[in-house]
C-alpha positions in Angstrom: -2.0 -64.3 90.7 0.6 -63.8 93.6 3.1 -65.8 91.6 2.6 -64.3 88.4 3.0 -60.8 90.3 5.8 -61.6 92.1 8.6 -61.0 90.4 7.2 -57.3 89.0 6.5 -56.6 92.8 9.7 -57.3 93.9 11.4 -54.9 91.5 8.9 -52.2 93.0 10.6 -53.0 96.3 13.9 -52.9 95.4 13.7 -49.8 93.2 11.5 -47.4 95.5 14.4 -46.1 97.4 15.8 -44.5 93.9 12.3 -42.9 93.6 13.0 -40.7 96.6 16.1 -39.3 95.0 15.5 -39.5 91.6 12.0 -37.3 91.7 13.3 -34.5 94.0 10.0 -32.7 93.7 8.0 -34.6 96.1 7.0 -31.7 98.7 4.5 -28.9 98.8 7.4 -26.0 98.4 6.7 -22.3 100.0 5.3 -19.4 98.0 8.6 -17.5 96.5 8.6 -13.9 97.2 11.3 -11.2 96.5 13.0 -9.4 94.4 13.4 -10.4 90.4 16.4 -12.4 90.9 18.2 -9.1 89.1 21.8 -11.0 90.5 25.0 -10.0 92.3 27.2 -8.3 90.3 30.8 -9.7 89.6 35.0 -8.8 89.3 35.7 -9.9 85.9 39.4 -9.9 86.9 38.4 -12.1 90.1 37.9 -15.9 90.8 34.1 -16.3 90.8 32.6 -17.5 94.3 30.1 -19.8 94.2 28.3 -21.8 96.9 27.6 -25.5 96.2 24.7 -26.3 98.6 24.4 -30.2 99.1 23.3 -32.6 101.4 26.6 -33.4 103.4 25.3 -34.8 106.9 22.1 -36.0 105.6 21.2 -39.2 107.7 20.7 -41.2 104.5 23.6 -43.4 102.9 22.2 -42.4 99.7 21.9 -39.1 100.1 25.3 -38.7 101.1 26.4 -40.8 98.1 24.5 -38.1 95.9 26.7 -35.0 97.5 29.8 -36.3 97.4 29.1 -37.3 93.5 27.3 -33.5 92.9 30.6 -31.6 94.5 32.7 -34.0 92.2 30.8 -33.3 89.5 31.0 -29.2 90.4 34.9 -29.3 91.1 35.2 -31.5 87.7 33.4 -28.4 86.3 35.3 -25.7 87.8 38.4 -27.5 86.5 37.6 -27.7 83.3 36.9 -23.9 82.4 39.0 -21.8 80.5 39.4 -18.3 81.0 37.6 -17.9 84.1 38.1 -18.9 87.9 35.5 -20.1 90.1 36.1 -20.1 94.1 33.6 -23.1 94.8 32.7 -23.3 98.3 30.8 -26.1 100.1 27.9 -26.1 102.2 26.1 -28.8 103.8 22.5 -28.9 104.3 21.7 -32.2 106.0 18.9 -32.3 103.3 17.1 -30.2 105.4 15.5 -27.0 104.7 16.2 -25.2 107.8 19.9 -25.9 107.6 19.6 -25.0 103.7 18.4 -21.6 104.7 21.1 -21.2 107.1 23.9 -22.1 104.7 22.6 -20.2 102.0 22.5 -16.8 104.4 26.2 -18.2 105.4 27.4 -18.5 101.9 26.1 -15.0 101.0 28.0 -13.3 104.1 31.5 -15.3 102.6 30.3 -13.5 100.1 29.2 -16.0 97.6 27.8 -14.5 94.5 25.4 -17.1 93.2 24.3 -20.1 94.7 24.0 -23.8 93.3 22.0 -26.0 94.6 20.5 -27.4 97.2 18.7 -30.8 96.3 15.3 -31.0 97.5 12.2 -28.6 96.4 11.4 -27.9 99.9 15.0 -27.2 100.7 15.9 -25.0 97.7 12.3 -22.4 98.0 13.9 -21.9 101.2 17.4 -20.9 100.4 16.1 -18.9 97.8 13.8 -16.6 99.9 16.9 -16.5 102.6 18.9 -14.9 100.2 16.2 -13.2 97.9 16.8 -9.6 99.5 19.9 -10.1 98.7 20.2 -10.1 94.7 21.4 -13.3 95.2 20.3 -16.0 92.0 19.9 -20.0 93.3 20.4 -22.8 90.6 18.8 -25.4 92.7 18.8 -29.2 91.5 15.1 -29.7 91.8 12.4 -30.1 88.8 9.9 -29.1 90.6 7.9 -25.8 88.4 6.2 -25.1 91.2 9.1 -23.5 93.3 10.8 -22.1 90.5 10.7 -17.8 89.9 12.0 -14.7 91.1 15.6 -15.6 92.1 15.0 -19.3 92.0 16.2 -21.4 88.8 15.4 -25.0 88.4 18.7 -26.9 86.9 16.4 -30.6 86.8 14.7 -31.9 83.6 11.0 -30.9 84.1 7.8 -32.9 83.4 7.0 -30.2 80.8 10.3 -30.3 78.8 9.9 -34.2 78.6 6.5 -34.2 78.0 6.5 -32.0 75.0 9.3 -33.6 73.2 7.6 -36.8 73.5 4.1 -35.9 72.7 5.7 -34.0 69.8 7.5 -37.2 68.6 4.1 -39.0 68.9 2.3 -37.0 66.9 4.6 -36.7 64.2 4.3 -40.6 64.1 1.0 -40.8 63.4 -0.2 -41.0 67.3 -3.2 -38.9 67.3 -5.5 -40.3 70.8 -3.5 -40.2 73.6 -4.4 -41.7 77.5 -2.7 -40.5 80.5 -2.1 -42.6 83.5 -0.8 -40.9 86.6 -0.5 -41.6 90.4 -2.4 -39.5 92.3 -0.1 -37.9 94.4 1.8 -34.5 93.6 4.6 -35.9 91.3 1.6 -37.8 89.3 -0.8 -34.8 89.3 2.2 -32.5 88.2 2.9 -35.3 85.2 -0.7 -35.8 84.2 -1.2 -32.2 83.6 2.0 -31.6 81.8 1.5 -34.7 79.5 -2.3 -33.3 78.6 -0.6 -29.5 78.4 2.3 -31.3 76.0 -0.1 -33.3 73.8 -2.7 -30.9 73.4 0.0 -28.7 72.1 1.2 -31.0 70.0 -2.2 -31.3 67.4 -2.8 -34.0 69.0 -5.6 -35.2 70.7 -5.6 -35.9 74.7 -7.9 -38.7 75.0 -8.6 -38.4 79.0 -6.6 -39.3 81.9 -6.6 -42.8 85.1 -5.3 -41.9 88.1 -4.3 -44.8 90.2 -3.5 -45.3 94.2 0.2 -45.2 94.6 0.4 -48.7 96.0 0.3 -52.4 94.3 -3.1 -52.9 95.1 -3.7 -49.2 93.4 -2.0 -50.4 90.5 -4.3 -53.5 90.0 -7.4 -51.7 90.9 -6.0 -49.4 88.2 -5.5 -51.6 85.2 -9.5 -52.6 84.3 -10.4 -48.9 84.4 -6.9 -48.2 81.4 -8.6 -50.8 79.6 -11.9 -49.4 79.4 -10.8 -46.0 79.3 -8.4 -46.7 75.8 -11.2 -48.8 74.4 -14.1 -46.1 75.1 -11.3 -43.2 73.6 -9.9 -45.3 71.3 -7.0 -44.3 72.3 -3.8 -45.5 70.3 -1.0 -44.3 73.0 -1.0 -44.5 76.7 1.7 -41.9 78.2 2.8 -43.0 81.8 3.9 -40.8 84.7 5.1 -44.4 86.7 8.7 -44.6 86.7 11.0 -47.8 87.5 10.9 -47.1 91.2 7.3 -47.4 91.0 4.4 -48.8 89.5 6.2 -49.4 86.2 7.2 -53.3 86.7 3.6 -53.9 87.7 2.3 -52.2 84.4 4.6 -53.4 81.8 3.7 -56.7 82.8 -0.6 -56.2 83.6 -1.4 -53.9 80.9 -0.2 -56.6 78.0 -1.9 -59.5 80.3 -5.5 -57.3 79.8 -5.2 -56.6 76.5 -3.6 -53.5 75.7 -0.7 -55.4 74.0 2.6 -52.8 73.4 2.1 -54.3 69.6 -1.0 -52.5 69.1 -1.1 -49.9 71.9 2.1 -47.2 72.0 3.0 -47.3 75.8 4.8 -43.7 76.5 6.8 -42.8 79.8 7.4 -40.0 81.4 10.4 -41.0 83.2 13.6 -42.7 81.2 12.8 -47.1 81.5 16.9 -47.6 81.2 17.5 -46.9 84.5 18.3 -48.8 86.5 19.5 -51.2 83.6 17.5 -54.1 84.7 14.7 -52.4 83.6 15.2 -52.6 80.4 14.4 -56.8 80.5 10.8 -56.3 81.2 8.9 -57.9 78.2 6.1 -55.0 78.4 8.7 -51.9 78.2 10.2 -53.1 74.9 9.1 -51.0 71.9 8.3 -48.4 74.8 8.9 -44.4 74.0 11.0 -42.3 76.5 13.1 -39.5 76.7 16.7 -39.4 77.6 19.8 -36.6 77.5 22.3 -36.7 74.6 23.5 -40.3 74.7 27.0 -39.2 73.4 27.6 -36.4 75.7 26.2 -38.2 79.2 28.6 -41.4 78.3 31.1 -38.9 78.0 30.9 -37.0 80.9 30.7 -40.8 82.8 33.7 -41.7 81.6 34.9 -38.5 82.5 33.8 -38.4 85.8 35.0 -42.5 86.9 38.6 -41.5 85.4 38.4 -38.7 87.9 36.4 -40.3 90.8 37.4 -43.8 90.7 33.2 -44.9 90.3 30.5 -44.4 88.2 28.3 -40.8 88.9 24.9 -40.8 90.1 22.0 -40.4 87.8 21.7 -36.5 88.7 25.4 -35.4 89.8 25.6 -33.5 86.1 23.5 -31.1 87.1 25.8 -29.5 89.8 28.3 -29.7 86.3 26.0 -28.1 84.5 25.1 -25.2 87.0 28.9 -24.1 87.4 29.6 -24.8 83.4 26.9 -21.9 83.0 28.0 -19.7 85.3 31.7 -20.1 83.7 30.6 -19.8 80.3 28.4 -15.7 81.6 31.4 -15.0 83.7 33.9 -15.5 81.1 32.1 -12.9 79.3 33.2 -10.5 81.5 30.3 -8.4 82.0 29.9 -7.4 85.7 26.8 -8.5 85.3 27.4 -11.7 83.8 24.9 -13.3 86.1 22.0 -11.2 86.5 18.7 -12.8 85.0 19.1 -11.2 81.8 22.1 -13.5 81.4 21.1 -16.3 82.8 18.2 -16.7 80.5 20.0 -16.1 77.2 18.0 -17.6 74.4 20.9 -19.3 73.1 21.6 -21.7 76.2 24.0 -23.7 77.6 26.0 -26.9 76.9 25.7 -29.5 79.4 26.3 -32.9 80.2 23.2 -34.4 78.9 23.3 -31.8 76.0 21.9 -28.2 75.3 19.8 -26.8 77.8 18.4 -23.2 78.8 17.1 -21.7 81.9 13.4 -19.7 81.4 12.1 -16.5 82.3 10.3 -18.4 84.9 13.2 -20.3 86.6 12.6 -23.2 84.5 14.0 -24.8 81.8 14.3 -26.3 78.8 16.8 -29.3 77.6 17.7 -30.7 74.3 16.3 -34.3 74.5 16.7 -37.6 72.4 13.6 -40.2 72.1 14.9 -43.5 72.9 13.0 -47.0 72.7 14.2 -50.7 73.9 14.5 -53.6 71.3 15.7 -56.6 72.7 16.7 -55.2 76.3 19.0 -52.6 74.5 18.6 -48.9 74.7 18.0 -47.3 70.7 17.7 -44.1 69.6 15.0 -43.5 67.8 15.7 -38.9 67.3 18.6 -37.9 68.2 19.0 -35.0 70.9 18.9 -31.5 69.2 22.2 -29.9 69.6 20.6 -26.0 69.4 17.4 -24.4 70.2 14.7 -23.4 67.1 15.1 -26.7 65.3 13.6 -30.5 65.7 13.0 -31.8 69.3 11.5 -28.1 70.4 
């Protein structure tokens, strides 16, 4: 067993260092209180100031890899709006909430007039209730729901938002009993319920849910409990909250081995299975359904950003694009109020990197996603991305 295992274990080592940075909602954030995020008014005829909030002096390499690849992405923004100025300035926050809150506070007395980022859940509750009293809006990087509201915006793709475009996709496919499997720790609890929210919504039926340990033996343990659980629902999809940085390498390759073959059994993931690319050679992830931005637009904006940069972006620097494209395309309306919550949460949305997306009442959001599947360790799209809200893939 420990040589068949091996390999799949291995690639749970390697890979659970991206999991830290990839799910940035991994914390118990702070109650939000304030004000309704009503947002500073602006000088039409005025450069725009903005604080970017990342984690410059963070002790991690790869957290300082992330913020210098988010303020690239930001000034690659800022550079390419027409019509409108921004005055980006930079904060560092260690990744740390404390010195989050302080910047924030900082960036509001240089009198920054919205703030985006920082990363972390944790870190981005806490500039948000510094600055709250202020008027001041926060586009943080996180997708954590939890943290979002009041003057707090979430820029990351959510659990929801993927959720429902897959479970939608499923459904309209003929997929009508659907399992969850989830870790039981927050990010899993927070996937399992928006999976069951998403497919219940979706006419179809949720057909029950295995939480698992978050460690290899937890996956193992795990795996005779899936099988009984699809056989007793007769379940024809199981949707996964495990992600490549985690349990995913161990499934793909024990699930098959007890039974539920990918042949007869849709496996579902929550998180994309192209990234990193060596993911996509697992023999249990092919014919797998996940979600993934506008194909077209994110190659675009990597090309864009390695002509500029000289490397290839992280996974989540087009957020910090996205946040300063939006608040180019209000200000450019020139309305003073251009970014007061009624503007932020237009119904119409935004165009970003990864393709149409639009911040919620709530401080969520909502992004246009494509459903992708792997056939012979190559990335096909299976629906494309919706390129407007109201139609398919909402």
């Amino acid at each position: 067993m420990f040589a068949v295992l091996s390999p799949a274990r291995k690639a749970l080592s390697r890979l659970m260092i991206l999991f830290s940075l990839v799910w940035l909602a991994a914390c118990q954030p702070v109650s939000l209180s304030g004000p309704a995020g009503g947002g500073s008014a602006i000088n039409p005829s005025k450069p725009v100031a903005v604080a970017l909030l990342v984690p410059h002096g963070a002790t991690s390499p790869q957290e300082q890899t992330l913020a210098r690849d988010l303020e690239a992405a930001a000034r690659l923004a800022a550079a390419d709006l027409q019509g409108v100025q921004i005055d980006l300035r930079v904060y560092g926050t260690a990744g740390n909430p404390a010195q989050a809150q302080t910047a924030a506070r900082n960036a509001v007395a240089d009198g920054a007039r919205i703030i985006v980022g920082p990363l972390h859940a944790e870190s981005a509750n806490a500039a948000a209730v510094a600055v709250a009293d202020k008027g001041v809006n926060v586009l943080a990087f996180s997708n954590n729901p939890t943290i979002a509201g009041g003057n707090l915006f979430i820029l990351g793709q959510t659990f929801n938002t993927t959720a429902s475009r897959l479970a939608g996709f499923a459904s309209r496919q003929g997929k009508k009993r659907i399992l969850a499997v989830y870790s039981d720790n927050l990010a899993g609890q927070l996937g399992r319920n928006a999976i069951e929210q998403a497919v219940n919504a979706s006419g179809s039926q949720f057909a029950g849910s295995v939480g698992y340990e978050f460690s290899q033996q937890g996956v193992a343990s795990a795996v005779p409990k899936i099988r009984a659980a699809a056989a007793q629902s007769n379940a024809d999809a199981i949707f996964m909250t495990s992600n490549t940085a985690g349990a995913l390498p161990l499934f793909s390759q024990m699930l098959p081995e007890a039974g539920l073959s990918p042949a007869n059994t849709q496996y579902i993931g929550l998180s994309r299975w192209d990234v990193p690319a060596q993911t996509t050679s697992l023999p249990g992830v092919q014919g797998g359904w996940f979600a993934i931005p506008d194909p077209q637009r994110s190659a675009a904006f990597k090309s864009r950003f390695q002509a500029a940069n000289g490397h290839t972006p992280h996974v989540i620097s087009g957020l910090a694009y996205d946040g300063i494209a939006a608040i180019g395309a209000l200000a450019k309306s020139g309305s003073r109020d251009a970014l007061s919550r009624a503007r932020l949460t237009q119904s119409a949305g935004f165009q970003g990197v990864g393709g149409v997306f639009r911040f919620r009442a709530d401080g969520t959001n909502e992004r246009g996603l494509a459903v992708a599947t792997i056939r012979d360790q190559q990335v096909v799209v299976l629906d494309p991305a919706p390129r407007g809200f109201g139609g398919a893939g909402f």
